[in-house]
N, CA, C and O atoms as a DFTB+ gen file, in Angstrom:
284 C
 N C O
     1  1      23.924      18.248      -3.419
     2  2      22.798      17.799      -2.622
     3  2      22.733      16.279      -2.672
     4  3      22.474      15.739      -3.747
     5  1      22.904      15.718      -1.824
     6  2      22.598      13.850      -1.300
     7  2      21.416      13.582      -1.400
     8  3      20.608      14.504      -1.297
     9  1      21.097      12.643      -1.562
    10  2      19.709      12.320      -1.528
    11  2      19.710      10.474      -1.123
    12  3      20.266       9.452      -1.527
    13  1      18.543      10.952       0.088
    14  2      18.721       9.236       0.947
    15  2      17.859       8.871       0.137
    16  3      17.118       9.675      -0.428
    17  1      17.806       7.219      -0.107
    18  2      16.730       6.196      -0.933
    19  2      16.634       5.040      -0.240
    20  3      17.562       4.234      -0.166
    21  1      15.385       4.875       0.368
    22  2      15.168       3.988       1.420
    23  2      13.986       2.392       0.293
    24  3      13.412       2.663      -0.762
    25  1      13.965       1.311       0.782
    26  2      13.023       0.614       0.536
    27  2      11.714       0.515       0.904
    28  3      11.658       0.918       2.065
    29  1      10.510       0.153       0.481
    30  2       9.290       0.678       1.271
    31  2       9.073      -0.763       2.548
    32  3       8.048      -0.837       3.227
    33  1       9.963      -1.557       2.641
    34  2      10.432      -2.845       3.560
    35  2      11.432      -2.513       4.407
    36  3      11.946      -3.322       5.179
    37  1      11.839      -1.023       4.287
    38  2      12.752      -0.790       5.741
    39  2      12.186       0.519       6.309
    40  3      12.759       1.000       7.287
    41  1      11.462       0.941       5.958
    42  2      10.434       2.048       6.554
    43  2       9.923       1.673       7.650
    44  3       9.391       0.563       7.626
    45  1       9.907       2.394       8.874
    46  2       9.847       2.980      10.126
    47  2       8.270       2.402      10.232
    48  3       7.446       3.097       9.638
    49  1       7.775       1.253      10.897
    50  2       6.548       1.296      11.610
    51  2       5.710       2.224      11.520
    52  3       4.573       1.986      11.113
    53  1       6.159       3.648      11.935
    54  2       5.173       4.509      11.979
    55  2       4.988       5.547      10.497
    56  3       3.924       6.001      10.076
    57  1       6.121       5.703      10.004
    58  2       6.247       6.052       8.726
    59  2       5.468       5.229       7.436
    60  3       5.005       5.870       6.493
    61  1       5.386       3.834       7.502
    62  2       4.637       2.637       7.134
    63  2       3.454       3.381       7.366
    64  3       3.048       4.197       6.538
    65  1       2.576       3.038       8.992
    66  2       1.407       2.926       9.258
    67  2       0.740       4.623       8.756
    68  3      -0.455       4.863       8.587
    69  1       1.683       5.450       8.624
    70  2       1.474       7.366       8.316
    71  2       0.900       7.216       7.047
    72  3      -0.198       7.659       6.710
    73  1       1.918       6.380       6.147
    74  2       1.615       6.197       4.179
    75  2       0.543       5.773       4.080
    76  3      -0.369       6.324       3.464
    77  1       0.434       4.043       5.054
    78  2      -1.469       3.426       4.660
    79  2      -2.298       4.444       4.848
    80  3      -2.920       4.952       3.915
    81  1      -2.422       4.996       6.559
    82  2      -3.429       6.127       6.456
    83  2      -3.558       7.278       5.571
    84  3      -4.696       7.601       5.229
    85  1      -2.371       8.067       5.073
    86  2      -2.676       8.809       3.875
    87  2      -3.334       7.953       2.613
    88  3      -4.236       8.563       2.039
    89  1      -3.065       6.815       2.163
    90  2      -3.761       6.589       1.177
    91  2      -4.963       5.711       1.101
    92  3      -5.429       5.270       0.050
    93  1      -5.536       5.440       2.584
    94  2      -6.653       5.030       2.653
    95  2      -7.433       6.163       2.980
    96  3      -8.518       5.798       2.529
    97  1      -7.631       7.328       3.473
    98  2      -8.191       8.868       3.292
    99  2      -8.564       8.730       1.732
   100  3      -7.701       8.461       0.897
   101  1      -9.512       8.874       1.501
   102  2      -9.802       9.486       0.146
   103  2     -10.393       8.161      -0.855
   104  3     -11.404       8.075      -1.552
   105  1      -9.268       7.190      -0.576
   106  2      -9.251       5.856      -0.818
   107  2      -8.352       6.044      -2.492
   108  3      -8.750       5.612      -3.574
   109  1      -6.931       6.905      -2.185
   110  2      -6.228       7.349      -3.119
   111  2      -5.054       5.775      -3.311
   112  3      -4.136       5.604      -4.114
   113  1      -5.705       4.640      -1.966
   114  2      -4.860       3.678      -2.822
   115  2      -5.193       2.773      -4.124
   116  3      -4.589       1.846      -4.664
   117  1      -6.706       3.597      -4.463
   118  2      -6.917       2.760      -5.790
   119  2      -6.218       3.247      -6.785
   120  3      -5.513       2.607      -7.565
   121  1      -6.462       4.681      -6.758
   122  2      -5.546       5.865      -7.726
   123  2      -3.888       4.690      -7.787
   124  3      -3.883       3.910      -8.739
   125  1      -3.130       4.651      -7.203
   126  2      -2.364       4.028      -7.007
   127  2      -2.358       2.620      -7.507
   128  3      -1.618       2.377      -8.461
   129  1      -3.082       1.655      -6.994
   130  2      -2.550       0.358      -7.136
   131  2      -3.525       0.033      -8.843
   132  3      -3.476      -1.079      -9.369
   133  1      -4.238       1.071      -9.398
   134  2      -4.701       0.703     -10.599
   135  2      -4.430       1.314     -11.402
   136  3      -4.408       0.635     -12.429
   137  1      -4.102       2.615     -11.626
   138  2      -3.840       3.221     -12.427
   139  2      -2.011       3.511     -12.629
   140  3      -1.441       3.642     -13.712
   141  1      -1.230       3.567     -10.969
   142  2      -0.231       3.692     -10.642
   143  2       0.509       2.144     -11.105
   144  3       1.385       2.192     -11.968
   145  1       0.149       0.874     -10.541
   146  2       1.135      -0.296     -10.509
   147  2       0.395      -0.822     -11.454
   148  3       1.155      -1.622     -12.000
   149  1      -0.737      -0.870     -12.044
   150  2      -1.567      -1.767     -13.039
   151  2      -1.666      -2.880     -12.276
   152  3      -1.172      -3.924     -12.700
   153  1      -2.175      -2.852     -11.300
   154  2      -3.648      -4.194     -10.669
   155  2      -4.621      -4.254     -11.270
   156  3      -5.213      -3.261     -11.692
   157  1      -5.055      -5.645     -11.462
   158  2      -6.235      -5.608     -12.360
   159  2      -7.464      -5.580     -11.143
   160  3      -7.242      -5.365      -9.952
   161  1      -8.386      -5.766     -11.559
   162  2      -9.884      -5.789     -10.714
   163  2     -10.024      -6.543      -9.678
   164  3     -10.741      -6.138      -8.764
   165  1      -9.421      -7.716      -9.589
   166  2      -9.648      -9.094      -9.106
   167  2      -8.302      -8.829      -7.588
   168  3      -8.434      -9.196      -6.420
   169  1      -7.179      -8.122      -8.195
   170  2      -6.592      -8.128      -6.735
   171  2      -6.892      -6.521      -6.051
   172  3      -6.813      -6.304      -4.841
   173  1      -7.206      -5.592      -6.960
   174  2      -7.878      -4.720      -5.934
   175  2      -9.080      -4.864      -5.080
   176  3      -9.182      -4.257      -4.013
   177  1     -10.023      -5.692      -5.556
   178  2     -10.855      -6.464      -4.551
   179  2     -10.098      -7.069      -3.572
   180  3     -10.346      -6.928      -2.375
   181  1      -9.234      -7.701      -3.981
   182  2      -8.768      -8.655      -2.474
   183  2      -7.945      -7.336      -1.708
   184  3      -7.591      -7.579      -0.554
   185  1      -7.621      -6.011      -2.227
   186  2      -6.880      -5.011      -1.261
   187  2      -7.660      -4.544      -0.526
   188  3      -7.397      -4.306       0.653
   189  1      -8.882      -4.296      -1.127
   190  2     -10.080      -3.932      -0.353
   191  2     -11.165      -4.493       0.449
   192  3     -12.110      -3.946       1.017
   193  1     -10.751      -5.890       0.348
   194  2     -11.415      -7.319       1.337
   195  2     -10.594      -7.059       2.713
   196  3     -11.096      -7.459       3.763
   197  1      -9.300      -6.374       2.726
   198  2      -8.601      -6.017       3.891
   199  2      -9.298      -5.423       5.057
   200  3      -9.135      -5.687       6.248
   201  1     -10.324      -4.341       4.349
   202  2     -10.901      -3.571       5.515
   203  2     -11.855      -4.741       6.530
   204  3     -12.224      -4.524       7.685
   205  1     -12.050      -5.708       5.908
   206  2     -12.649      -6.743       7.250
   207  2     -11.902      -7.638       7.820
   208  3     -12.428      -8.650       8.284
   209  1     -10.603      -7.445       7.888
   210  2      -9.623      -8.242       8.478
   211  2      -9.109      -7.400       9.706
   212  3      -8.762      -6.315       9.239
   213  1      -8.908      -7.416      11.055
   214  2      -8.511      -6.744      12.026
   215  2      -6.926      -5.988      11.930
   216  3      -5.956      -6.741      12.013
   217  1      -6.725      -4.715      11.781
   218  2      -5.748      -4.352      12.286
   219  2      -4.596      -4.283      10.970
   220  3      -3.377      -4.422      10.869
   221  1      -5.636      -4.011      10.130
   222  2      -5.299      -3.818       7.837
   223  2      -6.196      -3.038       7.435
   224  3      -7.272      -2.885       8.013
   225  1      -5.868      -2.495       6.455
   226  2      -6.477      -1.431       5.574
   227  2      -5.994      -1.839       4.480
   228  3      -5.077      -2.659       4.428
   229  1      -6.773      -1.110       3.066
   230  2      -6.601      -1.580       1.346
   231  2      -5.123      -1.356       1.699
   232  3      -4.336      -2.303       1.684
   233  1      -4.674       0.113       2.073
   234  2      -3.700       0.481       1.476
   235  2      -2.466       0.127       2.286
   236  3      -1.346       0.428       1.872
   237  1      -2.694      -0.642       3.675
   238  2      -1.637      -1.552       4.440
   239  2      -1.370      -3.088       3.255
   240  3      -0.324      -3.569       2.819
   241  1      -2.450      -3.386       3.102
   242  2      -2.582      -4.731       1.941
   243  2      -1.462      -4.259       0.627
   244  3      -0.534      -4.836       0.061
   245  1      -1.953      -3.222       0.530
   246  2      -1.255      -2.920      -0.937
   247  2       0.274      -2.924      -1.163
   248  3       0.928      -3.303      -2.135
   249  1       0.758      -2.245       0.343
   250  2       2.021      -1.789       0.747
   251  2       2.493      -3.048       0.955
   252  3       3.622      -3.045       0.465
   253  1       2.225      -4.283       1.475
   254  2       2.582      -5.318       2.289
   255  2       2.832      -6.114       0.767
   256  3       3.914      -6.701       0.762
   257  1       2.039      -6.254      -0.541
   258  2       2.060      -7.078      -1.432
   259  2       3.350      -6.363      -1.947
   260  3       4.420      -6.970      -1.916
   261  1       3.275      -5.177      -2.385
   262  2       4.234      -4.172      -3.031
   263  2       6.027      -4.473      -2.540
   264  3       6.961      -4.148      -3.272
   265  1       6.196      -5.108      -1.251
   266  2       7.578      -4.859      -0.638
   267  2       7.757      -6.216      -1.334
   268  3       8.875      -6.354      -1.829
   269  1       7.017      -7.123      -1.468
   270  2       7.570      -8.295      -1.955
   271  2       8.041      -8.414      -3.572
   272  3       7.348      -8.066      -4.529
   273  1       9.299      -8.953      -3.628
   274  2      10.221      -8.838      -4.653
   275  2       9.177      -9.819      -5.759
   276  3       8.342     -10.474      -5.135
   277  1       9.135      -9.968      -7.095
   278  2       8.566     -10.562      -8.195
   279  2       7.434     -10.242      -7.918
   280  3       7.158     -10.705      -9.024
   281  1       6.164      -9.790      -7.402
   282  2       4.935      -9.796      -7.034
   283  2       4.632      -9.317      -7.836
   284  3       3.439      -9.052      -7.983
């Protein structure tokens, strides 16, 4: 059995925009970016300052910090 392994920086637009909306439902990207990657308090606020920015969500923010290498 093969198994494909993709980067979360070459993921499909819509495959991207599918993940934010699953993990802004519920708001399972805190589950994630605090307990999952260890963000402290101060940048999950700024993931969640996203929702007043046009056309972002926490968990588009989260994904977008996440693809970047050393972050």
């Amino acid at each position: 059995m093969s198994t494909m392994s993709m980067f979360i920086y070459d993921l499909p637009y819509s495959v991207r925009s599918d993940l934010s909306a699953s993990l802004d439902a519920g708001e399972a990207w805190r589950e994630l970016a605090g307990r999952r990657l260890g963000y402290d308090h101060l940048q999950m606020e700024r993931f969640n300052g996203a929702r007043h920015r046009a056309g972002t969500s926490p968990a588009d923010a989260l994904v977008t910090i996440y693809t970047f290498p050393n972050v």
